[in-house]
C-alpha positions in Angstrom: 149.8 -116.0 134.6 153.6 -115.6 133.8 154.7 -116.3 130.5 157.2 -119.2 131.1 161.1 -118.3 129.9 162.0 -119.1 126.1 164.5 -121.7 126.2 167.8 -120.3 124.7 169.8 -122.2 122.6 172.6 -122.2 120.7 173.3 -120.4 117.5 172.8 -117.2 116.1 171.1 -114.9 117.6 167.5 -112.5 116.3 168.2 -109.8 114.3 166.4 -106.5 115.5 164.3 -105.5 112.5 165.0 -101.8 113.4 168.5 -101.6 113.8 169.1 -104.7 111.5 171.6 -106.1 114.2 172.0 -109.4 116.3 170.3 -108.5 119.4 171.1 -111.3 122.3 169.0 -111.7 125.6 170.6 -110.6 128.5 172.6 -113.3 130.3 171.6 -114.1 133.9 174.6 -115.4 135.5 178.6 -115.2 135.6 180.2 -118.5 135.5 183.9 -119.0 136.4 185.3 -121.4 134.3 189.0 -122.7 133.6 189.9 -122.5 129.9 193.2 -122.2 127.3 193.5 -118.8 127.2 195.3 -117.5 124.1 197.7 -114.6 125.4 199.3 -113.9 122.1 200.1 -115.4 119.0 201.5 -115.0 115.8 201.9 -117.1 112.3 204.7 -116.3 109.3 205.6 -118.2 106.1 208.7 -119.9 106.2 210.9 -121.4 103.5 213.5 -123.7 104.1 216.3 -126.3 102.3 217.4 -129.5 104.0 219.1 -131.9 102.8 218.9 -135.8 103.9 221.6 -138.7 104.0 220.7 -142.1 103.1 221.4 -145.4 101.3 219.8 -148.3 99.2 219.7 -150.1 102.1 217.5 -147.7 104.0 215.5 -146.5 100.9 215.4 -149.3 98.3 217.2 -148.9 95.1 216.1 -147.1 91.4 217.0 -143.5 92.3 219.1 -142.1 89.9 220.6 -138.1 90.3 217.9 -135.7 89.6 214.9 -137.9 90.4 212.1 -136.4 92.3 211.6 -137.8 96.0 207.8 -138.1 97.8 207.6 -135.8 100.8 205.0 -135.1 103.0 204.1 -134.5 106.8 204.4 -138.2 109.2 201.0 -139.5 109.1 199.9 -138.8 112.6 202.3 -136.4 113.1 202.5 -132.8 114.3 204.9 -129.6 113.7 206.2 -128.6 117.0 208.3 -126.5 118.7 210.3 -126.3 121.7 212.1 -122.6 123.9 215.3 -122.4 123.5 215.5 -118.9 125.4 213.2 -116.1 126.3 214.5 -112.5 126.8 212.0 -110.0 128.6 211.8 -106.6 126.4 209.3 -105.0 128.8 205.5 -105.0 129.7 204.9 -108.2 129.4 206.8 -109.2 125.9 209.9 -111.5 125.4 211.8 -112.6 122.1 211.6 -115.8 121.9 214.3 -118.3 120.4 212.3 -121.6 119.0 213.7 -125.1 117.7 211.0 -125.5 115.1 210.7 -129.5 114.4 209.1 -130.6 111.1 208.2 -134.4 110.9 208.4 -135.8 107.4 208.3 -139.0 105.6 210.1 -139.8 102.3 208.9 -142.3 99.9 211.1 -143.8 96.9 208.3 -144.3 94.2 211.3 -146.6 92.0 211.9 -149.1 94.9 211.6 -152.4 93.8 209.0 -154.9 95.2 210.3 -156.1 99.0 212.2 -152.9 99.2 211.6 -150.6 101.9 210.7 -147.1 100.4 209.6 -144.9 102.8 212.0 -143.1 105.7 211.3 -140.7 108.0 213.3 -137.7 108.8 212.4 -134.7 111.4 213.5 -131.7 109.8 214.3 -129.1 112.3 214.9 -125.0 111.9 215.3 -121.8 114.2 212.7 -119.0 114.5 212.7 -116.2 116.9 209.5 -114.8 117.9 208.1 -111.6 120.3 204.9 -112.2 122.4 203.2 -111.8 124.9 204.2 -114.7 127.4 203.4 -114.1 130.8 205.4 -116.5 133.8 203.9 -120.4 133.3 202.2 -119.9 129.9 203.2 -122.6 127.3 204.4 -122.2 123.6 202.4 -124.1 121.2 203.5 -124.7 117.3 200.8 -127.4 116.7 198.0 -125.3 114.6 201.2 -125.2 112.0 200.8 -126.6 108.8 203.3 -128.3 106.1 202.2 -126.2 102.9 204.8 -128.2 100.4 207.8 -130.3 100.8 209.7 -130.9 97.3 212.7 -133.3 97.5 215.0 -134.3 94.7 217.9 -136.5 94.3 220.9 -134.4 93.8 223.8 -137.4 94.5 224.2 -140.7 94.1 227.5 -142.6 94.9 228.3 -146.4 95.3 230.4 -147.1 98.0 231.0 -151.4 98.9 228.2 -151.9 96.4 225.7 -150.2 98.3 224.1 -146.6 96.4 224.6 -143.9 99.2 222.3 -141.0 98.2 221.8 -136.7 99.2 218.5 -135.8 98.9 217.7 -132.0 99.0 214.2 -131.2 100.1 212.8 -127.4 99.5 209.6 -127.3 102.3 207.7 -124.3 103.5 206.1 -124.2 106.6 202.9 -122.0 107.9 204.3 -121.6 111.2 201.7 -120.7 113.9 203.0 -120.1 117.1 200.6 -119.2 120.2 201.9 -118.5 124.0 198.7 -120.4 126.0 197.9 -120.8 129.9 195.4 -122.4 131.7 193.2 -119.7 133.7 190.0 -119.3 135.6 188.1 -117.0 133.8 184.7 -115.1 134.1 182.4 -115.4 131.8 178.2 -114.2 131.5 176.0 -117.3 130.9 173.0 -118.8 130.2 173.1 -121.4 132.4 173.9 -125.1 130.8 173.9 -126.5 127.5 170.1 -128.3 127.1 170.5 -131.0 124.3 167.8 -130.7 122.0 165.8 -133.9 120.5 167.9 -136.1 118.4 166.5 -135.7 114.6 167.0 -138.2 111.7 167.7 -135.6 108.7 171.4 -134.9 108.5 172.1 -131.7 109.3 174.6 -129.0 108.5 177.7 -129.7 110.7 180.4 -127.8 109.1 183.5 -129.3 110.1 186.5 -127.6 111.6 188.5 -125.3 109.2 192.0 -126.2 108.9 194.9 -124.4 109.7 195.6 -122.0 107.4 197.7 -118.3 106.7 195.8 -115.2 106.0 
């Protein structure tokens, strides 16, 4: 009488006692499936100054020169990018010119009550790349991360009795950039994904790290 097949399921897999390494079964099929394949990518640390322009109508009053401004990424938001050119240096690799765009939103913390105190203001930079970008694959900034964004006031004038302000904003940006297409692609398998009975201890679910710069 044959032994029926141990049902495989995900996680890690047995460690041979001998060898003292993961030893998985051997799949039984090839699947073709169509993924995000990740051609190339690359990440850098990036400091930049911008300064914005605005007034006590836009931004509520209380500010005086030298006083520190809120900043951090839109709620909601994402750091993305767009190709500005692509030059072709051989075997596959272009440079790649990027218009970086950093969404931010500034809040006065000295606006008075029924003031508005919070603008928004899409900061936006240059950043020239090499990867490996095939014809059709798409450039993607949005694993990116706003690491700090520290805004001051460094001018205030009053112009028709209305404060006009220059705030200067030092940010710095873990850029991430990552040329992507959509492909078929090959893969062993198992066969499908068999859910296993729903239990009512919590268990560990470790959630997704976030985007960071090693």
């Amino acid at each position: 009488m044959t032994q029926a097949r141990q049902q495989i399921q995900p996680g890690q897999c047995p460690i041979n006692p001998q060898t003292g390494l993961p030893e998985c079964p051997p799949f039984d099929r090839i699947e073709c499936i169509v993924v995000d394949k990740v051609y190339d990518s690359c990440f850098q640390i990036d400091d930049r100054t911008r300064e914005v322009e605005t007034d006590s109508d836009e931004f509520g009053t209380g500010l005086e020169q030298g006083d520190p401004v809120e900043c951090q990424l839109t709620e909601g938001a994402e750091i993305t990018c767009s190709v500005i050119s692509r030059t072709s240096i051989g075997d596959g690799f272009f440079t790649i010119v990027l218009s970086v765009q950093v969404p931010v939103t500034l809040t006065n913390p000295e606006a008075a009550n029924g003031e508005e105190d919070e603008i928004e203001r899409t900061f936006i930079f240059g950043k020239t790349v090499t990867l490996c970008a095939p014809e059709g694959v798409r450039i993607d900034c949005t694993e990116s991360a706003l690491l700090a964004c520290n805004c001051v006031v460094t001018e205030v004038e009053e112009v028709n009795g209305e404060l006009e302000y220059t705030i200067s904003c030092d940010i710095q940006v873990c850029l991430v950039v990552k040329s992507i297409l959509t492909v078929q692609l090959l893969v062993p398998s198992y066969g499908f994904c068999v859910p296993a009975p729903c239990v009512t201890i919590p268990g560990v679910c470790p959630p997704l790290p976030p985007a960071q710069c090693f």
